[in-house]
CHARMM-style PDB file with segment names, atoms N, HN, CA, C and O in Angstrom:
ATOM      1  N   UNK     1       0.204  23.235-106.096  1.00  0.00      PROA
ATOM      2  CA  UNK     1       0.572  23.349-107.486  1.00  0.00      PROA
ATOM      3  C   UNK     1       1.293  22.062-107.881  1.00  0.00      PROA
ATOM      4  O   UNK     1       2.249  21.528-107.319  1.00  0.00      PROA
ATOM      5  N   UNK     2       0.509  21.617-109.156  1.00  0.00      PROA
ATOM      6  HN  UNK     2      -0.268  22.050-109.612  1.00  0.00      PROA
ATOM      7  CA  UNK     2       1.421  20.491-109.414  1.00  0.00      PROA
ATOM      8  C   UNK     2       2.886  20.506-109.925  1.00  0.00      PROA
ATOM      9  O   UNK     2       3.136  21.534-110.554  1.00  0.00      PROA
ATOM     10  N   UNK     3       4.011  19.556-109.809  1.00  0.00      PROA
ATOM     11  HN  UNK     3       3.807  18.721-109.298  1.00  0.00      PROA
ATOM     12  CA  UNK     3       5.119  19.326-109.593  1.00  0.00      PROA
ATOM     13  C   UNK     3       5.528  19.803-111.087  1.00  0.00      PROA
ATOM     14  O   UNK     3       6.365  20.695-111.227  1.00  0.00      PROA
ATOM     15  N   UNK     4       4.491  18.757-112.952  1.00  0.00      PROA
ATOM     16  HN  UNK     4       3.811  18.033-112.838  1.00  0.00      PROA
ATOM     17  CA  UNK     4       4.466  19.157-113.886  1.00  0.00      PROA
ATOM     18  C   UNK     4       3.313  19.847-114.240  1.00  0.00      PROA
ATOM     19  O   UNK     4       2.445  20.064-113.395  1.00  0.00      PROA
ATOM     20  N   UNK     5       3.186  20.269-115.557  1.00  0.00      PROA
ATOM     21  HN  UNK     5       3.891  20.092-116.244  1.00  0.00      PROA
ATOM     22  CA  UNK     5       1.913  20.194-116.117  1.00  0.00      PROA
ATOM     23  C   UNK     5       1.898  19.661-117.376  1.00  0.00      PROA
ATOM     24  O   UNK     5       2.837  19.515-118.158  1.00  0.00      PROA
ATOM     25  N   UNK     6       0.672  19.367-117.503  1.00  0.00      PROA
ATOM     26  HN  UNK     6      -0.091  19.485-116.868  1.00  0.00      PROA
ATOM     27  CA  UNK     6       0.739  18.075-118.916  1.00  0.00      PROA
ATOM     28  C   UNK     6      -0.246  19.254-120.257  1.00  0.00      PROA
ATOM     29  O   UNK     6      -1.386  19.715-120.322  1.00  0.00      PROA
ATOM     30  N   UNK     7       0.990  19.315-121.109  1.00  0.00      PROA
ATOM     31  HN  UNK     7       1.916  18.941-121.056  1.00  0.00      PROA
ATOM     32  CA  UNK     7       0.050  20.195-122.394  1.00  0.00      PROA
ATOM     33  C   UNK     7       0.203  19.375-123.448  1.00  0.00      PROA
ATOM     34  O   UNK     7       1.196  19.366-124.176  1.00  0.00      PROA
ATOM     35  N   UNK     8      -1.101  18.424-123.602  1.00  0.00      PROA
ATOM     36  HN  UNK     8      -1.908  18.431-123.011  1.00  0.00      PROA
ATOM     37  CA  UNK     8      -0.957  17.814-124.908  1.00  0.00      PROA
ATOM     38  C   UNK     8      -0.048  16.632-124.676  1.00  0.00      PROA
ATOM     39  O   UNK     8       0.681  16.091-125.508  1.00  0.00      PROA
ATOM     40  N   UNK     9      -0.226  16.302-123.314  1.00  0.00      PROA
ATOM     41  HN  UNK     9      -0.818  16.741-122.639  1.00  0.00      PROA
ATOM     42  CA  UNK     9       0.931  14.963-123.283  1.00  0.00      PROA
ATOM     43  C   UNK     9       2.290  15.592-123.165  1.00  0.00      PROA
ATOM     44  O   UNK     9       2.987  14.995-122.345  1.00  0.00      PROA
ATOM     45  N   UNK    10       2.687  16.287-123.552  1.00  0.00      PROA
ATOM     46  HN  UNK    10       2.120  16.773-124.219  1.00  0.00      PROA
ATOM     47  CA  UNK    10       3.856  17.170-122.748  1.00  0.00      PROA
ATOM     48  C   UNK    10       4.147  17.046-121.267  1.00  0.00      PROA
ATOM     49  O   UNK    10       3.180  16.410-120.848  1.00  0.00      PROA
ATOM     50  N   UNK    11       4.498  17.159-120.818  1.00  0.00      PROA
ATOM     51  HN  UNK    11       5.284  17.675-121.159  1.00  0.00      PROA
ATOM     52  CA  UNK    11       5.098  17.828-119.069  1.00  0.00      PROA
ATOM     53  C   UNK    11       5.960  18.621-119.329  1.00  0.00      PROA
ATOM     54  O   UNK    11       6.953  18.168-119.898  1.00  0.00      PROA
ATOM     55  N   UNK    12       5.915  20.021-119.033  1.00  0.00      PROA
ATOM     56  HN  UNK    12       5.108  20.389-118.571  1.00  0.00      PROA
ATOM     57  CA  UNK    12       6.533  20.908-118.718  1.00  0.00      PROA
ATOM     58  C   UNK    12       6.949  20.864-117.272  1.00  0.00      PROA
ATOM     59  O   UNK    12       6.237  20.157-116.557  1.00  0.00      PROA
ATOM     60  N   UNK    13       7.984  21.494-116.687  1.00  0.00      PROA
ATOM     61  HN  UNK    13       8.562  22.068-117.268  1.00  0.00      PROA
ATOM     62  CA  UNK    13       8.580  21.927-115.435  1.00  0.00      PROA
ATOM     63  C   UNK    13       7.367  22.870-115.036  1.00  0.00      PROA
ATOM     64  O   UNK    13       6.629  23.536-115.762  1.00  0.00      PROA
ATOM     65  N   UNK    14       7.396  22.676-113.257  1.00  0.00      PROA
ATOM     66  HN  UNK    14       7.996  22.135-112.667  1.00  0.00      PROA
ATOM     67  CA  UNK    14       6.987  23.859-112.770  1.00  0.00      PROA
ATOM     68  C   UNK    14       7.572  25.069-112.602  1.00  0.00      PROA
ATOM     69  O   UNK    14       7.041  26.178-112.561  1.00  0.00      PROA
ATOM     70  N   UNK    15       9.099  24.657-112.477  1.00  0.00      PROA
ATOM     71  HN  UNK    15       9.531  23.756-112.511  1.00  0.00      PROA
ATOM     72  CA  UNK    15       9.963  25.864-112.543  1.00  0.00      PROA
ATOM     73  C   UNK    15       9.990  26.367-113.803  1.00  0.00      PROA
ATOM     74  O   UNK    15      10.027  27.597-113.765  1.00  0.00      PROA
ATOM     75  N   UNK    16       9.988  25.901-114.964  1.00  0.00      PROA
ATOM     76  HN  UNK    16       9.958  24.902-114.995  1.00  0.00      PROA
ATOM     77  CA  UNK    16      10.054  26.375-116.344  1.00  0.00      PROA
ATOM     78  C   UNK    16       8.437  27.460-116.744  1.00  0.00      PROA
ATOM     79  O   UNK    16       8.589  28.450-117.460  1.00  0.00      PROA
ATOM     80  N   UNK    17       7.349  27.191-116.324  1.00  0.00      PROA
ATOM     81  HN  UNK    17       7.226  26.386-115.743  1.00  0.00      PROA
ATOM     82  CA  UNK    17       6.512  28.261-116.130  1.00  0.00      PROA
ATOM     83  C   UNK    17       6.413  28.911-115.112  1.00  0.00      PROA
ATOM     84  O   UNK    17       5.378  29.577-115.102  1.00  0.00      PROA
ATOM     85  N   UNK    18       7.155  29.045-114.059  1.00  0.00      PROA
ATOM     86  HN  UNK    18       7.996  28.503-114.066  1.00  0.00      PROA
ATOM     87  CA  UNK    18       7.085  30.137-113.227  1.00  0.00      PROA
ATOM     88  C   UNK    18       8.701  30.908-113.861  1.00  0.00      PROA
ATOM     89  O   UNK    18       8.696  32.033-113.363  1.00  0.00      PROA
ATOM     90  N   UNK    19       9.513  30.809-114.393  1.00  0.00      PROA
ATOM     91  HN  UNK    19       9.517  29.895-114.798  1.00  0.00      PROA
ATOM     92  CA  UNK    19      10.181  31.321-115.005  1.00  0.00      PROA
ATOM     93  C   UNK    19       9.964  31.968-115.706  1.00  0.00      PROA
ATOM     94  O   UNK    19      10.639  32.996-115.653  1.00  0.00      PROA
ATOM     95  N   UNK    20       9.011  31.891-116.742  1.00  0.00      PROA
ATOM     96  HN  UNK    20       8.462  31.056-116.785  1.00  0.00      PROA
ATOM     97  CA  UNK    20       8.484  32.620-117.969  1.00  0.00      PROA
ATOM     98  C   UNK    20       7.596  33.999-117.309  1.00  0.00      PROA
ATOM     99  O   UNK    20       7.576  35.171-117.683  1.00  0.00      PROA
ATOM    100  N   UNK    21       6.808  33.222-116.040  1.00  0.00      PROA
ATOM    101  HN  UNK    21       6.824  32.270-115.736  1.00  0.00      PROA
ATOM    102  CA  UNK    21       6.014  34.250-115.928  1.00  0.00      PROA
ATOM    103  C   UNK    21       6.199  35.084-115.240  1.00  0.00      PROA
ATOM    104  O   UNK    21       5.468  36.016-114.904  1.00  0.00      PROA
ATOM    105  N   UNK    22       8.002  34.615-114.746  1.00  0.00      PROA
ATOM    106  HN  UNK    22       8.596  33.858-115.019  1.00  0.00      PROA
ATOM    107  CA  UNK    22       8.745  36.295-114.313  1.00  0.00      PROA
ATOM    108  C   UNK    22       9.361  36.843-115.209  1.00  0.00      PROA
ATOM    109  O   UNK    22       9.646  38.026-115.017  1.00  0.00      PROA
ATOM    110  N   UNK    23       9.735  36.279-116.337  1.00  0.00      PROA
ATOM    111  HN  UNK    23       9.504  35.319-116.493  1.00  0.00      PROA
ATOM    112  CA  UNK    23      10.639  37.235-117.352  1.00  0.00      PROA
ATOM    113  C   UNK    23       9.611  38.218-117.515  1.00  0.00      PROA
ATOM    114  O   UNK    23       9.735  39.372-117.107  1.00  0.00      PROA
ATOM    115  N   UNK    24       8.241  37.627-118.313  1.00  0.00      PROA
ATOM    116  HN  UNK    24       8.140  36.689-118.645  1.00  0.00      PROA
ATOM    117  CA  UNK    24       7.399  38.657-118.471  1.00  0.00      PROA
ATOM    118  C   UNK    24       7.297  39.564-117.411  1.00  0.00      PROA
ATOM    119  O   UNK    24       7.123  40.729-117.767  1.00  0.00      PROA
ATOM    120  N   UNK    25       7.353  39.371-116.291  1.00  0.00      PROA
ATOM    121  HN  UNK    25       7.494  38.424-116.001  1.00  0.00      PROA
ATOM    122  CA  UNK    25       7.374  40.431-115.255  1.00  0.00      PROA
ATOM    123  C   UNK    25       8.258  41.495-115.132  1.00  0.00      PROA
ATOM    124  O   UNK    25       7.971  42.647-114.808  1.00  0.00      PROA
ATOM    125  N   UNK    26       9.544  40.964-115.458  1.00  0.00      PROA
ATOM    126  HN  UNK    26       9.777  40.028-115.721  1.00  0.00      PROA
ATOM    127  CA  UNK    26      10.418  41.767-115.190  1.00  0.00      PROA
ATOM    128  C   UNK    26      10.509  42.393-116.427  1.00  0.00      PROA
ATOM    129  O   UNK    26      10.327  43.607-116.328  1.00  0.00      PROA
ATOM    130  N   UNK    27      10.744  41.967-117.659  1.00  0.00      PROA
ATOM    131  HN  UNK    27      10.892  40.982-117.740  1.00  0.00      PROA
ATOM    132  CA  UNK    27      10.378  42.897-119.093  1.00  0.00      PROA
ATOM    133  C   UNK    27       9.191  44.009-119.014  1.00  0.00      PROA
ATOM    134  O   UNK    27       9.025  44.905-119.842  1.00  0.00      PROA
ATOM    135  N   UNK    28       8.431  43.783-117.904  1.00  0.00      PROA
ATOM    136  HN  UNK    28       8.566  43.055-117.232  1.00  0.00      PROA
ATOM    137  CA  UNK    28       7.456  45.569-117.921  1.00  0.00      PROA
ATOM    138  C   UNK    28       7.941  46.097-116.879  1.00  0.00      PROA
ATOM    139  O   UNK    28       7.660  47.277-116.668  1.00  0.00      PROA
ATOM    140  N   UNK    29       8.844  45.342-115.892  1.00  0.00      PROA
ATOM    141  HN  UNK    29       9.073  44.383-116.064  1.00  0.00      PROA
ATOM    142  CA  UNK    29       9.484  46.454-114.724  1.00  0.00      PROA
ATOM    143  C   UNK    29      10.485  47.207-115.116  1.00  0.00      PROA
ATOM    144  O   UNK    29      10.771  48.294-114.615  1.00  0.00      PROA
ATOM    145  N   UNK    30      11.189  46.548-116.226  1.00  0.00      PROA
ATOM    146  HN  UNK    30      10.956  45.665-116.632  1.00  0.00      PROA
ATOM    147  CA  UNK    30      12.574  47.066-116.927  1.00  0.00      PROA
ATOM    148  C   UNK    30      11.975  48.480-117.395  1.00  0.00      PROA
ATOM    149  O   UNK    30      12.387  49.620-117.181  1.00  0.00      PROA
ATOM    150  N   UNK    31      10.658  47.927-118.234  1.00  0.00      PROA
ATOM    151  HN  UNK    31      10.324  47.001-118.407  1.00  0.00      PROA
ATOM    152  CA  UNK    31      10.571  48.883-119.366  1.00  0.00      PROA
ATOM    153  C   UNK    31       9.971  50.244-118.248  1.00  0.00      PROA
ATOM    154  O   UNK    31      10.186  51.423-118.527  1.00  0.00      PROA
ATOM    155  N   UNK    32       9.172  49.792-116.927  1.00  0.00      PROA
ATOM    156  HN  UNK    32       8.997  48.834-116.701  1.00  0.00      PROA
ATOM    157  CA  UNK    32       8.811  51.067-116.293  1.00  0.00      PROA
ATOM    158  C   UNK    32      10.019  51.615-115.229  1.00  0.00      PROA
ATOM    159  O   UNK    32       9.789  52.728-114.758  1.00  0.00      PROA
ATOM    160  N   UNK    33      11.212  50.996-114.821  1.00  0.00      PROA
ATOM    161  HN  UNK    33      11.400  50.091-115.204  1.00  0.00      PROA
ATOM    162  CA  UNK    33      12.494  51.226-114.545  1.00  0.00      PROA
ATOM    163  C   UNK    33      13.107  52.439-115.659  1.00  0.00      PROA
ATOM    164  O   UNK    33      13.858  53.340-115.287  1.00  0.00      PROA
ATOM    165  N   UNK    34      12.617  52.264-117.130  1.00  0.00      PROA
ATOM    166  HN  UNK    34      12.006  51.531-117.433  1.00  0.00      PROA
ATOM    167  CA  UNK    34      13.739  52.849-117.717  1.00  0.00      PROA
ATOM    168  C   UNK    34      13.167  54.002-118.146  1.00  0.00      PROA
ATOM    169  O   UNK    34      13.848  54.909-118.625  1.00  0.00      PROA
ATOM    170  N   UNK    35      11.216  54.107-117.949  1.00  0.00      PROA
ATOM    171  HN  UNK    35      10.663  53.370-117.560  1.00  0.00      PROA
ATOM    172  CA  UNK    35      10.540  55.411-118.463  1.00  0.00      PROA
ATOM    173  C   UNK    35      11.140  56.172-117.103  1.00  0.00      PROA
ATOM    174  O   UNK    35      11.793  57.179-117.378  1.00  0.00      PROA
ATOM    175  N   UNK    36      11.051  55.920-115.958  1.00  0.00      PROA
ATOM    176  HN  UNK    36      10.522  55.102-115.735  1.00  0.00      PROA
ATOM    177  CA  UNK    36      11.144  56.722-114.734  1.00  0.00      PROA
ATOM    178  C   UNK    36      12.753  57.151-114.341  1.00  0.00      PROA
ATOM    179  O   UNK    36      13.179  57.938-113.495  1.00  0.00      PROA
ATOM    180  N   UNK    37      13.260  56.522-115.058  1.00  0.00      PROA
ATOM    181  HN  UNK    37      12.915  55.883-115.745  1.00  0.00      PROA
ATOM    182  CA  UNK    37      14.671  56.981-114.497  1.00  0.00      PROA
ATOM    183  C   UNK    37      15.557  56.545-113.911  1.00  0.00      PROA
ATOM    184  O   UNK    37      16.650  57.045-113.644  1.00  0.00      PROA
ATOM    185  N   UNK    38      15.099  55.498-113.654  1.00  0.00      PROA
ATOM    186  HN  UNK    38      14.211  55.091-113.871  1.00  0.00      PROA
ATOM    187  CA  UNK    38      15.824  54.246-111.899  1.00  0.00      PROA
ATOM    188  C   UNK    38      17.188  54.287-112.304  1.00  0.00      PROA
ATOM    189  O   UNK    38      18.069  54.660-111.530  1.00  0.00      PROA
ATOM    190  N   UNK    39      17.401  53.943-113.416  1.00  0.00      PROA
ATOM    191  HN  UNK    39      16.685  53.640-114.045  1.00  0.00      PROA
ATOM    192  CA  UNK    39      18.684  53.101-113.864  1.00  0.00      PROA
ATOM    193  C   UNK    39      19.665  54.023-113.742  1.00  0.00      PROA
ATOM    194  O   UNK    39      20.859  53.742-113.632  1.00  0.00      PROA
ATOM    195  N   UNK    40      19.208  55.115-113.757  1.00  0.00      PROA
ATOM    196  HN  UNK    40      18.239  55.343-113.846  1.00  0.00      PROA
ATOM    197  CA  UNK    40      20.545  56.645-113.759  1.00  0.00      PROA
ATOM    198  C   UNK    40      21.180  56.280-112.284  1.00  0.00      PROA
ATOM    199  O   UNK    40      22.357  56.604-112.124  1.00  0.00      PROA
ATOM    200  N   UNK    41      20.572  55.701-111.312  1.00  0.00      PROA
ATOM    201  HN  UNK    41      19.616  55.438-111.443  1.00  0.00      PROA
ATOM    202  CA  UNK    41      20.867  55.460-109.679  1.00  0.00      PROA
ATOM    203  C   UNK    41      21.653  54.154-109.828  1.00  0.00      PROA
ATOM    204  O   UNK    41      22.168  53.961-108.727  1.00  0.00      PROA
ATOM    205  N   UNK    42      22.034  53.040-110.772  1.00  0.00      PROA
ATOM    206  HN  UNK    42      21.615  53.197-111.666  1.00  0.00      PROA
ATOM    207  CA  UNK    42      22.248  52.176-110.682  1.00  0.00      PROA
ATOM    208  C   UNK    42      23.611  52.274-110.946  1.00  0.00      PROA
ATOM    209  O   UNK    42      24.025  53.272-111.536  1.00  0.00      PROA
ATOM    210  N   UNK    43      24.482  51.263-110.550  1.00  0.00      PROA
ATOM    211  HN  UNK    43      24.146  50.452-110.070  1.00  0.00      PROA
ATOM    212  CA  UNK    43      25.938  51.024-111.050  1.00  0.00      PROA
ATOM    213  C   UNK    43      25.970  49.945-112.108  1.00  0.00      PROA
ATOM    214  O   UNK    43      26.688  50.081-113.098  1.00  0.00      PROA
ATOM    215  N   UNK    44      25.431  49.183-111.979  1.00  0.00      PROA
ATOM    216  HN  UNK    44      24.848  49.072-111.174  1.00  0.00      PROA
ATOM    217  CA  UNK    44      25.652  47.744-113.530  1.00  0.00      PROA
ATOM    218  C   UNK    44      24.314  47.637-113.500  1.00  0.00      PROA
ATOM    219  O   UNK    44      23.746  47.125-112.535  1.00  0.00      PROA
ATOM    220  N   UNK    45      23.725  48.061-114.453  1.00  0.00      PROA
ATOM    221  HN  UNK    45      24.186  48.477-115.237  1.00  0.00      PROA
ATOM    222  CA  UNK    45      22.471  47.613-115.199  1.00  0.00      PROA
ATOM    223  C   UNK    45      21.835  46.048-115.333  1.00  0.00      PROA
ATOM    224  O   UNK    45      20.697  45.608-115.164  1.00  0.00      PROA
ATOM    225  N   UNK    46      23.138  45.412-115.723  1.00  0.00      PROA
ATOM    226  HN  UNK    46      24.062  45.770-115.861  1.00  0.00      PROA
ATOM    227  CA  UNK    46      23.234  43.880-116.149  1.00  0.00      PROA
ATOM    228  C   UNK    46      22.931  43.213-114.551  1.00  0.00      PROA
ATOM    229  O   UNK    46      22.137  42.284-114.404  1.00  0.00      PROA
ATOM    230  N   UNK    47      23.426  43.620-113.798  1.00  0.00      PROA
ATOM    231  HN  UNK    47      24.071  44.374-113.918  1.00  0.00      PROA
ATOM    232  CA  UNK    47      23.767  43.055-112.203  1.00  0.00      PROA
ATOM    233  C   UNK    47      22.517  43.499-111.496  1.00  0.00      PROA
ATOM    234  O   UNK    47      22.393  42.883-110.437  1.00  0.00      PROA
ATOM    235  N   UNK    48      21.697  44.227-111.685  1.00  0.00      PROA
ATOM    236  HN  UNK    48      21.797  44.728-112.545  1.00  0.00      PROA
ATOM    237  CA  UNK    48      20.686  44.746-110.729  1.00  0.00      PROA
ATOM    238  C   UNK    48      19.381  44.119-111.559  1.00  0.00      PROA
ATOM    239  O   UNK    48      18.242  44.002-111.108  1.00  0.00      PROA
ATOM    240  N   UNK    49      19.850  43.745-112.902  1.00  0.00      PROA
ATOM    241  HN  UNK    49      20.776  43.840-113.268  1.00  0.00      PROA
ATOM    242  CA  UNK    49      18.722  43.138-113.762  1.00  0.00      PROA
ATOM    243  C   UNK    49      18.565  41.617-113.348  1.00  0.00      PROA
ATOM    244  O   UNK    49      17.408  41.214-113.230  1.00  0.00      PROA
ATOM    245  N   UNK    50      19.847  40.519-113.059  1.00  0.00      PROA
ATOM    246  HN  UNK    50      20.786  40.846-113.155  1.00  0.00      PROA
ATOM    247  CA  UNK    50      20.193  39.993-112.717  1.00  0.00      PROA
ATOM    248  C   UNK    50      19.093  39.704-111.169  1.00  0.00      PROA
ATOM    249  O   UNK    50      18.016  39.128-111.018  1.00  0.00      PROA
ATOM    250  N   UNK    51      19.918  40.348-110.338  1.00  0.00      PROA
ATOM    251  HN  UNK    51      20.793  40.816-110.460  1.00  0.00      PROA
ATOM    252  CA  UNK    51      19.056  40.506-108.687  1.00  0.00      PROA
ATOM    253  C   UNK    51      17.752  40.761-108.480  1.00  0.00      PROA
ATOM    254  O   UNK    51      17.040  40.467-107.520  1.00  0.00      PROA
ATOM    255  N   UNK    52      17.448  41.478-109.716  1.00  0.00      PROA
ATOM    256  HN  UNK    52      18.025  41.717-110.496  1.00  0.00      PROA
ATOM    257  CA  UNK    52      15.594  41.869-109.958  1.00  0.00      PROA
ATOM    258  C   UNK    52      15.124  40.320-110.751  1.00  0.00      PROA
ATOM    259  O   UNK    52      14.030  39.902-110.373  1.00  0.00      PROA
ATOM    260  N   UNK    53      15.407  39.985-111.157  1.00  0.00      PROA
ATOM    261  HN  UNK    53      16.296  40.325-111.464  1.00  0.00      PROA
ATOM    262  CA  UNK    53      14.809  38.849-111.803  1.00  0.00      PROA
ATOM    263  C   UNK    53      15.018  37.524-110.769  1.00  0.00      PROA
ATOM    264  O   UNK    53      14.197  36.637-110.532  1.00  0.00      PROA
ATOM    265  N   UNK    54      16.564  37.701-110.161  1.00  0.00      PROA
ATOM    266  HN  UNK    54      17.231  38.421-110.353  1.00  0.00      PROA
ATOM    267  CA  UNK    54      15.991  36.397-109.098  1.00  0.00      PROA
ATOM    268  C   UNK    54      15.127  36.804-107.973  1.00  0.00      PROA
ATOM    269  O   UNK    54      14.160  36.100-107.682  1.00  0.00      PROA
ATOM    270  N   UNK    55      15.441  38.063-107.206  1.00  0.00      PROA
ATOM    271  HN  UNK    55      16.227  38.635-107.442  1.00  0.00      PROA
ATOM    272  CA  UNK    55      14.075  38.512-106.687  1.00  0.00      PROA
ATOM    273  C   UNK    55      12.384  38.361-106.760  1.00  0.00      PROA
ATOM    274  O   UNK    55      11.471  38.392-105.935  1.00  0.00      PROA
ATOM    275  N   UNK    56      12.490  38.198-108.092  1.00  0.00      PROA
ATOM    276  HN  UNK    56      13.232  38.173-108.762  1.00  0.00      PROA
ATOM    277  CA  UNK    56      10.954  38.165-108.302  1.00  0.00      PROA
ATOM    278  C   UNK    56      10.829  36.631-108.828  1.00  0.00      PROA
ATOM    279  O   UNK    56       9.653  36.284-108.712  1.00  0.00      PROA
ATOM    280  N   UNK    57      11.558  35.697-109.313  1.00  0.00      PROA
ATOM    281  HN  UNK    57      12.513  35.979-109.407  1.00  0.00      PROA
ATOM    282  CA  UNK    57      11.563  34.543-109.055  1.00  0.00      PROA
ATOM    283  C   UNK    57      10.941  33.637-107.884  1.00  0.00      PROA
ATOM    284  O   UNK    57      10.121  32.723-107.799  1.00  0.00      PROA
ATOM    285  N   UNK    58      11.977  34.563-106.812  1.00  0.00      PROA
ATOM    286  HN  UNK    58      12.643  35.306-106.881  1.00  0.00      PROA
ATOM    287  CA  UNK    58      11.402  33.927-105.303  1.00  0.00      PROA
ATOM    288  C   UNK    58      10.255  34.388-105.129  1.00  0.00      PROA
ATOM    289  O   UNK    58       9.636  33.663-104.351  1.00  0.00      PROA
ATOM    290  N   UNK    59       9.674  35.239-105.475  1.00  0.00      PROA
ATOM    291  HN  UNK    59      10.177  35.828-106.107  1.00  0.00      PROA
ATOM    292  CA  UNK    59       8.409  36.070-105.221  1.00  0.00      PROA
ATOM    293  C   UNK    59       7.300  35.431-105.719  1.00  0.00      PROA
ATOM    294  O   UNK    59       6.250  35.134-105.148  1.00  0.00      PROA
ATOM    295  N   UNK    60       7.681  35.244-106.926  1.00  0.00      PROA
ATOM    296  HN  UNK    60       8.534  35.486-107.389  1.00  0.00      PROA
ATOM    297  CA  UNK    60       6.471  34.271-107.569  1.00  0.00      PROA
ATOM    298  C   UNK    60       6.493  32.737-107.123  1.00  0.00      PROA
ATOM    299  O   UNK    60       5.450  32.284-106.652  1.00  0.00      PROA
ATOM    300  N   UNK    61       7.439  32.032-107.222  1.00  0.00      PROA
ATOM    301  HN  UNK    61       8.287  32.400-107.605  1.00  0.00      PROA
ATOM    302  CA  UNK    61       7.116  30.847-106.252  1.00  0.00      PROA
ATOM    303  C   UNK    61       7.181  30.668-105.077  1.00  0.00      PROA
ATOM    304  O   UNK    61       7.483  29.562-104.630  1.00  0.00      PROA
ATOM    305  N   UNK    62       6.934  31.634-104.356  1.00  0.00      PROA
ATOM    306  HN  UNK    62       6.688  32.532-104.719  1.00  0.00      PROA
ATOM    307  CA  UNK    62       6.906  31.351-103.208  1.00  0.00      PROA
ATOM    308  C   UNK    62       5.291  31.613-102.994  1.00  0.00      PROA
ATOM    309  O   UNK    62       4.541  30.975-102.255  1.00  0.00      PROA
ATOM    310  N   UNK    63       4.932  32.848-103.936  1.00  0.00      PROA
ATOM    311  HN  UNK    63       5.542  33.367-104.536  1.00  0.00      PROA
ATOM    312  CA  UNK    63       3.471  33.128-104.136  1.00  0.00      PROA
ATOM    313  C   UNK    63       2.529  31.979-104.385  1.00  0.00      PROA
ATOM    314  O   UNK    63       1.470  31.817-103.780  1.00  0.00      PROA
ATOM    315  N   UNK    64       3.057  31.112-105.431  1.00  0.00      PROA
ATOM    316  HN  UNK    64       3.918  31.243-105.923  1.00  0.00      PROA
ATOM    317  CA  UNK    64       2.430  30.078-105.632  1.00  0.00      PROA
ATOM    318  C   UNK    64       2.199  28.674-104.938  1.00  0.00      PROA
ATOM    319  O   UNK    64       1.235  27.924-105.085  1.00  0.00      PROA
ATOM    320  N   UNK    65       3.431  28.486-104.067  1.00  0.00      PROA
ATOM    321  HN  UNK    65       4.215  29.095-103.947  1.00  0.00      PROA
ATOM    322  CA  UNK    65       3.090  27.683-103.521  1.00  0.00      PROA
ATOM    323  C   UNK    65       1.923  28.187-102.218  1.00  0.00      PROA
ATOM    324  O   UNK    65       1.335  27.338-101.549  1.00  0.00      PROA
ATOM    325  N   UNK    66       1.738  29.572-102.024  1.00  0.00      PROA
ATOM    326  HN  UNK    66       2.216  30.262-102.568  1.00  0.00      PROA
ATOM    327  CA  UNK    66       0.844  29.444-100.893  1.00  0.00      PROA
ATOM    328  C   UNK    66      -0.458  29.613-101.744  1.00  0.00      PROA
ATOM    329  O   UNK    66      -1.346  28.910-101.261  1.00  0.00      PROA
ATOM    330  N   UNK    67      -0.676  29.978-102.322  1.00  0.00      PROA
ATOM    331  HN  UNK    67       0.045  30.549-102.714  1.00  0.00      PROA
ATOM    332  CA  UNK    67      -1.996  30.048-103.360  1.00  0.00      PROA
ATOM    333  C   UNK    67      -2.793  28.737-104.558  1.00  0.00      PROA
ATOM    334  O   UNK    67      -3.901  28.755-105.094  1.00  0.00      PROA
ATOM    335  N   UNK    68      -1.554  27.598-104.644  1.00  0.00      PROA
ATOM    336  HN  UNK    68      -0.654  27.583-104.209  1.00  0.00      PROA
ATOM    337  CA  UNK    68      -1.817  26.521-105.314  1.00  0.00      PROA
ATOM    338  C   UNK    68      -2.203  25.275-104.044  1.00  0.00      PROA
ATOM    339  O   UNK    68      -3.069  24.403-104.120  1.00  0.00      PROA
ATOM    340  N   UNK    69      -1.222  25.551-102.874  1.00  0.00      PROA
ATOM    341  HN  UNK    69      -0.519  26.259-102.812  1.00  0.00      PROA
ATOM    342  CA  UNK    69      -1.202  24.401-101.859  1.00  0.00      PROA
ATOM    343  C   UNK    69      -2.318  24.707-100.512  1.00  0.00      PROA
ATOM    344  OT1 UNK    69      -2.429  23.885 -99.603  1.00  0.00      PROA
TER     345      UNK     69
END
């Protein structure tokens, strides 16, 4: 995976789109976290949202680097 990507002469970060494409991730885990109930088990909402999002951070780039390289 390359380091940038060029949109239109732009360079974006690689970290700046693998970022995005965990928020989106985690904005449908939240939303299926909160149909099922999870959060009633939780102590800070904010803090486990927090740990779920860097969680899946590492998840996705780590995904990518074995799937781009």
């Amino acid at each position: 995976m390359p380091a940038e990507f060029d949109l239109y002469g732009v360079y974006i970060p690689r970290l700046l789109v693998l970022m995005l494409v965990t928020l989106f991730a985690v904005i449908i885990l939240r939303r299926l976290l909160a149909w099922i109930g999870a959060y009633t088990l939780v102590w800070h909402r904010g803090l486990f949202d927090l740990a779920l999002y860097v969680l899946l951070l590492g998840a996705v780039s780590t995904v990518s680097r074995w799937y781009f390289t």
